[in-house]
SEGUGU-252638 format. One record per atom (N, C-alpha, C, O): y, x, z. Coordinates in Angstrom, 3 decimals, always signed. Last residue first. Layout:
<recs>
@north->Y east->X up->Z
...
</recs>
This chain:
<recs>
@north->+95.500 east->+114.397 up->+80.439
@north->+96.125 east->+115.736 up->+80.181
@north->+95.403 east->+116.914 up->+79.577
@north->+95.997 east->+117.978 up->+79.401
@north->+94.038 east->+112.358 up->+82.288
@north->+94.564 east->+112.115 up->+80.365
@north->+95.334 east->+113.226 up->+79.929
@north->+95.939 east->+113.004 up->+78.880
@north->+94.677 east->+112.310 up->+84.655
@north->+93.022 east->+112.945 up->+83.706
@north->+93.143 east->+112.801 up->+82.514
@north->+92.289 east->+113.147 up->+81.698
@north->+97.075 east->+111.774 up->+84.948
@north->+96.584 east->+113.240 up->+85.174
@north->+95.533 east->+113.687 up->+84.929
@north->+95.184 east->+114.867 up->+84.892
@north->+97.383 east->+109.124 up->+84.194
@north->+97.959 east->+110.145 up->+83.675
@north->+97.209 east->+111.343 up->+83.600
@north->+96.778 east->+111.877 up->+82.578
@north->+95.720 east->+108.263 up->+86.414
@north->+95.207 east->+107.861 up->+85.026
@north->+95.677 east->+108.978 up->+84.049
@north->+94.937 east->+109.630 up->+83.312
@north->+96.748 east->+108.966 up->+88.642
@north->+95.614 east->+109.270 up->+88.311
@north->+95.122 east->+109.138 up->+87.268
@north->+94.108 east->+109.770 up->+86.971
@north->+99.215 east->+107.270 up->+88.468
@north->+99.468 east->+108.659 up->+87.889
@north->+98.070 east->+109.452 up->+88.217
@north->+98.174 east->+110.670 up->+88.075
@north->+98.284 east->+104.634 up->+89.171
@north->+98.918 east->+104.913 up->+87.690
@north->+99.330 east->+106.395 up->+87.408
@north->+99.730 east->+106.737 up->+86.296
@north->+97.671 east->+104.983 up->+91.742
@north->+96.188 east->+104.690 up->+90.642
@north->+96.677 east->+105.268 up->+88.949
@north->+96.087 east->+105.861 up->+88.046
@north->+99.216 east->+105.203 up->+92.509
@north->+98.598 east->+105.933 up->+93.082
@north->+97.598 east->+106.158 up->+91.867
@north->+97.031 east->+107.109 up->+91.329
@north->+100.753 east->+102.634 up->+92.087
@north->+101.255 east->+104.217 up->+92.000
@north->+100.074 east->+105.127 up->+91.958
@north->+100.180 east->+105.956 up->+91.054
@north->+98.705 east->+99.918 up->+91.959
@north->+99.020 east->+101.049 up->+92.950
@north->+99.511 east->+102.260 up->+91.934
@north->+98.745 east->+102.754 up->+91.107
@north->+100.243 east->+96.536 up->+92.188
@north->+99.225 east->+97.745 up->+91.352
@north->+99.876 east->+98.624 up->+91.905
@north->+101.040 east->+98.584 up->+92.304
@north->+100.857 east->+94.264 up->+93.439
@north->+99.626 east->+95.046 up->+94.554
@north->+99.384 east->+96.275 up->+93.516
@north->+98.467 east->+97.047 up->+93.794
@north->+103.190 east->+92.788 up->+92.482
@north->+101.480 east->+92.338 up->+92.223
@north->+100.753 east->+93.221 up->+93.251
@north->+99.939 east->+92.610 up->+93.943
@north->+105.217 east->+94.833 up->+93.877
@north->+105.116 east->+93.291 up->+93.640
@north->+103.736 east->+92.783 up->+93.612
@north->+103.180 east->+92.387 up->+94.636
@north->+103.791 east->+97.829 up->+93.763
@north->+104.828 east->+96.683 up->+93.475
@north->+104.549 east->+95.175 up->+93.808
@north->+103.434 east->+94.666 up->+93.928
@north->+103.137 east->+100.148 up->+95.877
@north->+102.324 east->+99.666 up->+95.704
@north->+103.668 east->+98.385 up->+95.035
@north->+104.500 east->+98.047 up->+95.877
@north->+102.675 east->+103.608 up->+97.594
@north->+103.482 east->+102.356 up->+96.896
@north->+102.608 east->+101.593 up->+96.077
@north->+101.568 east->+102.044 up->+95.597
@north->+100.502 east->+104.989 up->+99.494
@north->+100.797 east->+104.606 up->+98.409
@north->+101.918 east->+103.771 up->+98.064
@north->+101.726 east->+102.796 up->+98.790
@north->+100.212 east->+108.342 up->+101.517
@north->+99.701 east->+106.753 up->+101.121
@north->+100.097 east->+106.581 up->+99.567
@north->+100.090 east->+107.436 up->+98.682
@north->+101.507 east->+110.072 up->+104.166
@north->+100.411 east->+110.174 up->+102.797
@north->+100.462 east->+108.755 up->+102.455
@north->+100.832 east->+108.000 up->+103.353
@north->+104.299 east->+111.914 up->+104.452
@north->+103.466 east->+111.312 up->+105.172
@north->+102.333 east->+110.935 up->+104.465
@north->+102.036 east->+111.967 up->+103.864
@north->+104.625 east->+115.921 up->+104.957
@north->+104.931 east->+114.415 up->+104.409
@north->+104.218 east->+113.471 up->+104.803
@north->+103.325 east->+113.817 up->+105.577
@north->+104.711 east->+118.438 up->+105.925
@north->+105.466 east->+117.109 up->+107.199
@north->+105.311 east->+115.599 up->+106.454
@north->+105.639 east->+114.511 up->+106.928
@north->+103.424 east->+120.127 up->+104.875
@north->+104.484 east->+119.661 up->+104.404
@north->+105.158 east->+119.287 up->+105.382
@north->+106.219 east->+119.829 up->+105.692
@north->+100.557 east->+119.490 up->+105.243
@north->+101.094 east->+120.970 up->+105.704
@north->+102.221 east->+120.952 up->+105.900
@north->+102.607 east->+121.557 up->+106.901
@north->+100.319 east->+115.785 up->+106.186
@north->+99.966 east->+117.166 up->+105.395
@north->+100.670 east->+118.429 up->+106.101
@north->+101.206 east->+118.419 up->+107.209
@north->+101.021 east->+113.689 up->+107.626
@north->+99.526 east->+114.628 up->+107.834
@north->+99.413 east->+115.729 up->+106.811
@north->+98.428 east->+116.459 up->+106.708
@north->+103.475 east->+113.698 up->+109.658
@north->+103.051 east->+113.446 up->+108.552
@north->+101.906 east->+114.175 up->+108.713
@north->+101.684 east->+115.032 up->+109.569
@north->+104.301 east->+110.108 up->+111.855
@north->+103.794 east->+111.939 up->+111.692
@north->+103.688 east->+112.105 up->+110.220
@north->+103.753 east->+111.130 up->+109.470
@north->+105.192 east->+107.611 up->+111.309
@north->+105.880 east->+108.747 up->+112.121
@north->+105.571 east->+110.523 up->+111.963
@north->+106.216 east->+111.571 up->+111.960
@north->+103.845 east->+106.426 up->+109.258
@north->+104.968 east->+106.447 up->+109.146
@north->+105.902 east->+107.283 up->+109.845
@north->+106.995 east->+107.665 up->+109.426
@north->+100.490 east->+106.245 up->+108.219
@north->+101.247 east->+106.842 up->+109.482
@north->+102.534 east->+106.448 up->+109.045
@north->+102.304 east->+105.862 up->+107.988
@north->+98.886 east->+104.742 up->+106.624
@north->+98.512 east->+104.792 up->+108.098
@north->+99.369 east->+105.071 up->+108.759
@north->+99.484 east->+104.525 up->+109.856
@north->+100.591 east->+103.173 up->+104.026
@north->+100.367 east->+103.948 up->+104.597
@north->+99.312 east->+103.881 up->+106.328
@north->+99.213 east->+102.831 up->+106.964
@north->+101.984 east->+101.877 up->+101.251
@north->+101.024 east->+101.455 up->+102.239
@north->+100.426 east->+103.232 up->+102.816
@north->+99.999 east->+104.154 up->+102.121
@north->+105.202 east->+100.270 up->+100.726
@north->+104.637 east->+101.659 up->+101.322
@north->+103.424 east->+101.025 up->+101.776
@north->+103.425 east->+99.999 up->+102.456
@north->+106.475 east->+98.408 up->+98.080
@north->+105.810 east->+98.362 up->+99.053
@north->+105.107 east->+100.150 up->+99.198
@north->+104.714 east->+100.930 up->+98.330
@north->+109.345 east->+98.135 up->+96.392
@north->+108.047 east->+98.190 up->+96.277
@north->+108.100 east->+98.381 up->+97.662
@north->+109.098 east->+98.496 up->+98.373
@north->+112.219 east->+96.524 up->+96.518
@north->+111.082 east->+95.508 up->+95.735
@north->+109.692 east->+96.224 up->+96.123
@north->+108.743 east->+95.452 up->+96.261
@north->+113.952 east->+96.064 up->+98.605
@north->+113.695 east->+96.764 up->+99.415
@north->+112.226 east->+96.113 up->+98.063
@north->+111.341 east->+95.382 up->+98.506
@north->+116.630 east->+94.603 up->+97.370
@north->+117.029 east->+95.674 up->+98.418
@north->+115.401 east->+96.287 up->+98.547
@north->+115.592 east->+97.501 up->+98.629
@north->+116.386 east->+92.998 up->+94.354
@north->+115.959 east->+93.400 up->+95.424
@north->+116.375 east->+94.160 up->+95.826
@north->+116.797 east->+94.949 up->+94.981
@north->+117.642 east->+93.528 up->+91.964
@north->+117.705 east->+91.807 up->+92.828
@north->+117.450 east->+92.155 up->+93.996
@north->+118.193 east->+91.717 up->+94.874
@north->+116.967 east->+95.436 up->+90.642
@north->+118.471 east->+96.103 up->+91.330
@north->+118.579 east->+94.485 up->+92.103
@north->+119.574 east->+94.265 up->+92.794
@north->+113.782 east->+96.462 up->+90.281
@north->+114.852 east->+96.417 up->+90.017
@north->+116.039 east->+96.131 up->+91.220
@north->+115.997 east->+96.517 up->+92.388
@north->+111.166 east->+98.939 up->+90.084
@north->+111.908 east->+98.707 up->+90.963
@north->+113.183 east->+97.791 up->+90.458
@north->+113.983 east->+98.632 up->+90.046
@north->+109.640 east->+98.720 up->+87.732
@north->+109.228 east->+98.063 up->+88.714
@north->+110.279 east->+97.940 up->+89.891
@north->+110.268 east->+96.938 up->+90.605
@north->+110.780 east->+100.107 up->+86.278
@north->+110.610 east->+99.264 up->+85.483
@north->+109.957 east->+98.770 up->+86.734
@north->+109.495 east->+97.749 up->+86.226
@north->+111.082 east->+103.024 up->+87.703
@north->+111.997 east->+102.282 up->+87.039
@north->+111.805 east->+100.696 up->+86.643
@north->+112.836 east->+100.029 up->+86.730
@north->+108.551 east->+103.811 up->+88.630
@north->+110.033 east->+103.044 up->+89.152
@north->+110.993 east->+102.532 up->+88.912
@north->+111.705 east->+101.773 up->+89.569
@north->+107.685 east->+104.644 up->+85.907
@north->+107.125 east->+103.307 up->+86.638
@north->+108.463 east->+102.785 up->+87.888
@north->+109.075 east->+101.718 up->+87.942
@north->+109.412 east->+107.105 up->+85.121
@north->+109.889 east->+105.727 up->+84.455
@north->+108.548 east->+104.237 up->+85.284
@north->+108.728 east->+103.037 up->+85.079
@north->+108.883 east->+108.348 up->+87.177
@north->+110.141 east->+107.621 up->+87.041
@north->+110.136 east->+106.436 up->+86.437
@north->+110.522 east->+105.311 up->+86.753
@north->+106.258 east->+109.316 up->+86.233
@north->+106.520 east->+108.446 up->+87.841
@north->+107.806 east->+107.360 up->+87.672
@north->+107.848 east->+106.149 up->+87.886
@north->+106.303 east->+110.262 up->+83.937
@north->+105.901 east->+108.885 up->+83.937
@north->+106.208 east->+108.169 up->+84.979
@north->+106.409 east->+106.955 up->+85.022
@north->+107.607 east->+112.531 up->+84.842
@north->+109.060 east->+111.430 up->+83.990
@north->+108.159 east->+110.279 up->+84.046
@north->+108.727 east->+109.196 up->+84.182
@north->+105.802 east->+114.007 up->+86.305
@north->+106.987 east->+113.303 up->+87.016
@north->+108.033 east->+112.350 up->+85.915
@north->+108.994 east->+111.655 up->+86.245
@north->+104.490 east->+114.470 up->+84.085
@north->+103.546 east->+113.590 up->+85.147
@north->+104.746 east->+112.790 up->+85.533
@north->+104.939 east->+111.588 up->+85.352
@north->+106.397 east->+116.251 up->+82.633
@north->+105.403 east->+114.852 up->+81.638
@north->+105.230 east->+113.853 up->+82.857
@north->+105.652 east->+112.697 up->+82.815
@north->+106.337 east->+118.490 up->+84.325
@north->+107.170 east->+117.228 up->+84.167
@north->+107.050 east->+116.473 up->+83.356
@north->+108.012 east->+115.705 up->+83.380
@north->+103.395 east->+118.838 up->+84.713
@north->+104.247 east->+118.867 up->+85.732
@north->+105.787 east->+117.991 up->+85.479
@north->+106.244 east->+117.114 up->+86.212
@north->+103.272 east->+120.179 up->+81.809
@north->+102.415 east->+118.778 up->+82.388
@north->+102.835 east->+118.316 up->+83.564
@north->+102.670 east->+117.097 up->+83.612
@north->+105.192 east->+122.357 up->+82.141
@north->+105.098 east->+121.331 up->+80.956
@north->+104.672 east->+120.230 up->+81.165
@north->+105.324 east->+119.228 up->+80.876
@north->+104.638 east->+123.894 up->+84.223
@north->+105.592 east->+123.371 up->+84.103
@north->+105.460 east->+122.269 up->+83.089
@north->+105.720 east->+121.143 up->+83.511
@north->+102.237 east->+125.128 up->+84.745
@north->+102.018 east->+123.932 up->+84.911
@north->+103.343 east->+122.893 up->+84.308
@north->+103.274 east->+121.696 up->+84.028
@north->+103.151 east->+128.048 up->+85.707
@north->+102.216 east->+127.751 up->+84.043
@north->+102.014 east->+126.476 up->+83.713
@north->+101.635 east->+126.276 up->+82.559
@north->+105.854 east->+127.229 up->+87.074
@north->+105.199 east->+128.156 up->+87.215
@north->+104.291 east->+127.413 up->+85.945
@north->+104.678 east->+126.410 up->+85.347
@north->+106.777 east->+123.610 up->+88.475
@north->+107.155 east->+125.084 up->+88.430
@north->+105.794 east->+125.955 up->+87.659
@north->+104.716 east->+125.360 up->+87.656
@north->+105.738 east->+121.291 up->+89.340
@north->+106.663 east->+121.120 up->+88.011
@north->+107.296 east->+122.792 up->+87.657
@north->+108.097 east->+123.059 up->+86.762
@north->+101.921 east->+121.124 up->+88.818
@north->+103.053 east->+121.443 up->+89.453
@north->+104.560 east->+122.000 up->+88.539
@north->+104.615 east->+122.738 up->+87.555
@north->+100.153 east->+117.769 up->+88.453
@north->+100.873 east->+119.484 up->+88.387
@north->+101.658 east->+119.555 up->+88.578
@north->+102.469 east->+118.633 up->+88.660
@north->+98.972 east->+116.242 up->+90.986
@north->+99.622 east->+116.151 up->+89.697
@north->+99.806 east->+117.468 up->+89.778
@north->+99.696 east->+118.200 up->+90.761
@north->+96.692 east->+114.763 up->+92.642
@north->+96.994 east->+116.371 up->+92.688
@north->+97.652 east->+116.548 up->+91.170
@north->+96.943 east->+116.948 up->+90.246
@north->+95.878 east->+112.243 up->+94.813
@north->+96.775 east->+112.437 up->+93.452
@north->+96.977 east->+113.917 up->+93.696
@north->+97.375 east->+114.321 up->+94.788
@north->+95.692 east->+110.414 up->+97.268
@north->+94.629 east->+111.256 up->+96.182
@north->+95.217 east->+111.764 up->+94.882
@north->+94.632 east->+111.414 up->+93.857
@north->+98.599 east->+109.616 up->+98.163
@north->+97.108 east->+109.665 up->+98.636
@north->+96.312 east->+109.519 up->+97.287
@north->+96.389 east->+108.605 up->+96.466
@north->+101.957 east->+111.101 up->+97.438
@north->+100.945 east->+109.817 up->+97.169
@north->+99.020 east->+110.185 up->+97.247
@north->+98.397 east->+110.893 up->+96.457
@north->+103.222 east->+111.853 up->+99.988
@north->+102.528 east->+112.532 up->+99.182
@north->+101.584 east->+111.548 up->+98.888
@north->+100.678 east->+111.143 up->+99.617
@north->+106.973 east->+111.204 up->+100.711
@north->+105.515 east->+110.685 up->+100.623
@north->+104.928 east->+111.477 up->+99.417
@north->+105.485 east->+111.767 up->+98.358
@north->+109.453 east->+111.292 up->+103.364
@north->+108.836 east->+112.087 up->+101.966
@north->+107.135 east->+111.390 up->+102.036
@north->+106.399 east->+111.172 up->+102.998
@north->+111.663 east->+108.777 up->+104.408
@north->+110.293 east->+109.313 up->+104.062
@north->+110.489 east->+109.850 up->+102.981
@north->+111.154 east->+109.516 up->+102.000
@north->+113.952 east->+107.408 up->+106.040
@north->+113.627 east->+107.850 up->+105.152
@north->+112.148 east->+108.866 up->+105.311
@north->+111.810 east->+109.519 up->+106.299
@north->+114.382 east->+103.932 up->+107.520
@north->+113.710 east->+105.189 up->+107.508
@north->+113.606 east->+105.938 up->+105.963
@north->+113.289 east->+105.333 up->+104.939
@north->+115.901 east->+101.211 up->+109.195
@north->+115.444 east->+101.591 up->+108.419
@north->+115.013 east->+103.378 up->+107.931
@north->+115.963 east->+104.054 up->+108.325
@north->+116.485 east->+98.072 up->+110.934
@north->+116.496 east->+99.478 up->+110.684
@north->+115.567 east->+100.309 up->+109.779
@north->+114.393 east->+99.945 up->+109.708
@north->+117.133 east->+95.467 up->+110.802
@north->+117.862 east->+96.291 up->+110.393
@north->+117.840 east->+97.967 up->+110.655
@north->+118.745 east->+98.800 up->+110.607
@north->+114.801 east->+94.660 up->+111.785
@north->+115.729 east->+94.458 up->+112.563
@north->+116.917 east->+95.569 up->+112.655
@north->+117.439 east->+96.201 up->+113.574
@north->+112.443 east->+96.363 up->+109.916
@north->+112.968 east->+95.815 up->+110.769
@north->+113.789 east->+95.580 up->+111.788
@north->+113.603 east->+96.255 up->+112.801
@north->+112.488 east->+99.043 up->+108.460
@north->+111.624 east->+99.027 up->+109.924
@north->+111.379 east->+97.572 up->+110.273
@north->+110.326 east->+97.306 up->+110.852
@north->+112.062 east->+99.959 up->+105.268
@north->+112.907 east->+99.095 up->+105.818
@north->+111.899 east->+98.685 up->+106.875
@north->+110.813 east->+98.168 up->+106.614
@north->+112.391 east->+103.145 up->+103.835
@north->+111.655 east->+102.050 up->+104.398
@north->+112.358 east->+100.866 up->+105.182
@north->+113.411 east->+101.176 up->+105.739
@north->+113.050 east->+104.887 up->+101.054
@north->+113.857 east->+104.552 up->+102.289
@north->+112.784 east->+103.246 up->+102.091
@north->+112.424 east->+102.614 up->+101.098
@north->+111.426 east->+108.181 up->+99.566
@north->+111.618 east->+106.616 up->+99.441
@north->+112.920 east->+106.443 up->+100.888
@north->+113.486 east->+107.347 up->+101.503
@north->+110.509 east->+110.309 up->+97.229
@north->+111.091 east->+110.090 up->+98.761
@north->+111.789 east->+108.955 up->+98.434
@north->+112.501 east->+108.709 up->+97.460
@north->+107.642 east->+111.687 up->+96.686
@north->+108.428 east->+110.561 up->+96.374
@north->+109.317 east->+110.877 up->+97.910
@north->+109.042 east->+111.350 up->+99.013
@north->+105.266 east->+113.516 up->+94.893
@north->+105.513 east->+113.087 up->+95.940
@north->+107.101 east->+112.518 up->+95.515
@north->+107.672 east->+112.754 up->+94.450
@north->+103.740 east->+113.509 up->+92.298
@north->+102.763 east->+113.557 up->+93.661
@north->+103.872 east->+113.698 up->+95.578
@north->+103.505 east->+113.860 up->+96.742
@north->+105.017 east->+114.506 up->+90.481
@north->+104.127 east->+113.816 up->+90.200
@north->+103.398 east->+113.504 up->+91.417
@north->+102.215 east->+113.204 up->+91.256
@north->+108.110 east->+115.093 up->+92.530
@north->+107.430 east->+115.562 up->+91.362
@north->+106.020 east->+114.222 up->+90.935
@north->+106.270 east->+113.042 up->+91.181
@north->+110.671 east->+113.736 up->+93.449
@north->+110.457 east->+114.652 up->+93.542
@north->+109.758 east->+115.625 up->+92.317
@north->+110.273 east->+116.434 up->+91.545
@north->+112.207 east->+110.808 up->+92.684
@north->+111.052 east->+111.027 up->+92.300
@north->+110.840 east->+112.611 up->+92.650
@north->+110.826 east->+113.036 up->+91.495
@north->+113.901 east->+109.118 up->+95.592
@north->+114.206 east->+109.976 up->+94.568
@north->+112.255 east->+110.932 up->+93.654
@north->+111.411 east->+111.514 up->+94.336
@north->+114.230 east->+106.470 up->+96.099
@north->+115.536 east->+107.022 up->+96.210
@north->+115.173 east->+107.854 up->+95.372
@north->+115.753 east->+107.795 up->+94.288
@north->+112.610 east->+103.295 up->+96.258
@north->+112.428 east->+104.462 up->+95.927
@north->+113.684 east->+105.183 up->+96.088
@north->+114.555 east->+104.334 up->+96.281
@north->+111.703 east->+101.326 up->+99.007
@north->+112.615 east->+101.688 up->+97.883
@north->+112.594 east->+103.184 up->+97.970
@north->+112.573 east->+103.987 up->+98.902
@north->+109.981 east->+98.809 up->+100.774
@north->+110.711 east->+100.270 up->+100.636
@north->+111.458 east->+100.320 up->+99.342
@north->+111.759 east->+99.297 up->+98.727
@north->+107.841 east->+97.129 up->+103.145
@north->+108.723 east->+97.213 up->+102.299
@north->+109.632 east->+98.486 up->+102.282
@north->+109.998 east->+99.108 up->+103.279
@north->+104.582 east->+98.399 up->+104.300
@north->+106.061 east->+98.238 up->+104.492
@north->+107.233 east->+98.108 up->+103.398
@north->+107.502 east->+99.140 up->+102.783
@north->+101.414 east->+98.028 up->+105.505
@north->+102.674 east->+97.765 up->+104.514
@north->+103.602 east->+97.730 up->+104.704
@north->+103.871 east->+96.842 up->+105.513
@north->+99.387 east->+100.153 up->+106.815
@north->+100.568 east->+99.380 up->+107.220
@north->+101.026 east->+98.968 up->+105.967
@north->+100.979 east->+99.913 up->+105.180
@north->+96.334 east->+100.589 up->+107.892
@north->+97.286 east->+100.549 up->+107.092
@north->+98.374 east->+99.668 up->+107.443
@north->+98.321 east->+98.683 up->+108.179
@north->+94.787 east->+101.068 up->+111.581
@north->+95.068 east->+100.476 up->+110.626
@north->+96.282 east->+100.347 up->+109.350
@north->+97.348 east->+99.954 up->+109.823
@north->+92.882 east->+103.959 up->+112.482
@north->+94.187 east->+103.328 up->+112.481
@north->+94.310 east->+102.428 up->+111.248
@north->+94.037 east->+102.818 up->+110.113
</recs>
């Protein structure tokens, strides 16, 4: 199956490894998603991990932050295969955000998480 891009917006940073965004379908319609950003195993913000777990998730924020601004309705991009099913245990769906230029989320809290 081929990737999709889809314009989106972030709503809420969960943890280091998953996001819940709103997608924009077309023709005014639009979707909420939980997303488990594809290859990323951040820690977990509960239990012995807690500390690095929310280090991971304040870097997430603050990249949304500074990439998402308030001109745009819809500034980062979902790249995903699925949008309807999700493929994890979860129900979430998997992929990446991705801003403006093309730099990947994905990539920026892999960097984090081997730097721990």
């Amino acid at each position: 199956m081929e990737e999709k891009i889809i314009p989106c917006r972030v709503i809420r940073v969960v943890d280091g490894d998953t996001i819940v965004l709103l997608s924009y379908l077309g023709l005014s319609l639009c979707r909420i998603h939980h997303l488990r950003l594809k290859g990323v195993n951040a820690p977990e913000i509960y239990g012995k991990e807690r500390k690095w777990g929310l280090l991971v998730k304040d870097h997430v924020r603050q990249w949304v932050k500074v990439k998402q601004n308030e001109k745009t309705l819809f500034p980062l991009k979902l790249k995903t295969k699925d949008t309807i099913r999700g493929h994890d245990k979860y129900g979430r769906i998997v992929g990446d955000i991705l801003d403006q230029e093309g730099n990947s989320l994905s990539d920026y809290v892999k960097v984090i998480v081997e730097g721990l």
